[in-house]
N, C-alpha and C positions, 0 to 999 in steps of 0.2 A: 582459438575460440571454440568452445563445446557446441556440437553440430544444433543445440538446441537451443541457444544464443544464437546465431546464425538466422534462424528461421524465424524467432520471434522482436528482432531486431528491427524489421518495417510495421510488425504492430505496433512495438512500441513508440515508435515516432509519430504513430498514428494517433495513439490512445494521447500522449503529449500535445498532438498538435488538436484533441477534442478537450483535454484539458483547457488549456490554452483559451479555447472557444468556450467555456463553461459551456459544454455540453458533456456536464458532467455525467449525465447516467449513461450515456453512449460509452463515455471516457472508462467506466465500471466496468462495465461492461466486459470491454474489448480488456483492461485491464485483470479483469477473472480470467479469461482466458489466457490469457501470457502466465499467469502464476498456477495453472491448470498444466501447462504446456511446458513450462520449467518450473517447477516447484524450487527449487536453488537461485530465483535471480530475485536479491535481495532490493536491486530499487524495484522493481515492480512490486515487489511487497509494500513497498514504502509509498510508493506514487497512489496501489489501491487503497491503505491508508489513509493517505492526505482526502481523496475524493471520496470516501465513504466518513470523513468526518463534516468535510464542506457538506454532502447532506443530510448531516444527522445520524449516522448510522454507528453510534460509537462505540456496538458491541463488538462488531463487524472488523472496525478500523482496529479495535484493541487485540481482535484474534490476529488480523493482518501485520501488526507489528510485532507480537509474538511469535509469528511464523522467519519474519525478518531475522529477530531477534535471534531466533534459533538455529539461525544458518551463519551469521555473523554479526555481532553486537557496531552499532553503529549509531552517528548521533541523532541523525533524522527519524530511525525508528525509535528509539526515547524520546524524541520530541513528540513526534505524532502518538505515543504512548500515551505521553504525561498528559496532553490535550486530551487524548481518549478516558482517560481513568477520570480525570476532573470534571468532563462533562457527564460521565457516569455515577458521581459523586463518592468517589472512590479515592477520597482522599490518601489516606492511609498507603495506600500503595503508590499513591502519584509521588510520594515523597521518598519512598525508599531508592 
């Protein structure tokens, strides 16, 4: 396990367990940071994602699963993708 996974392995279960709690901007929060701290760990991409769609932030969520995207193509960042383009009304790309 890369020394940088390691480190941010009890944020994440933190930011999970503020999820969890819909304390979602807490959960943001602490979720930028883990993707600040590993830029390579593809669910934190995905987890910030999910939470910056829960509150509206769908340009946010759409950079965040491109970031995913670009480190490894995976179905949850296409999910939270398609969700982010369509609320964006960005049809066009939600289907591609």
């Amino acid at each position: 396990m890369p020394p940088q996974n390691i480190l941010t392995r009890s944020k994440k279960q933190k930011a999970l367990a503020l999820f969890q709690q819909h304390r979602l901007h807490e959960a943001q929060a602490l979720y930028e940071e883990i993707c600040r701290a590993d830029r390579s760990d593809v669910e934190a991409w995905c987890q910030l994602a999910a939470v910056q769609g829960l509150l509206g932030a769908f340009a946010e969520a759409e950079h965040s699963c491109r970031q995913a995207l670009a480190i490894r193509p995976c179905a949850e960042a296409y999910y939270y993708l398609g969700n982010a383009l369509i609320a964006q009304n960005k049809l066009g790309e939600a289907v591609v």
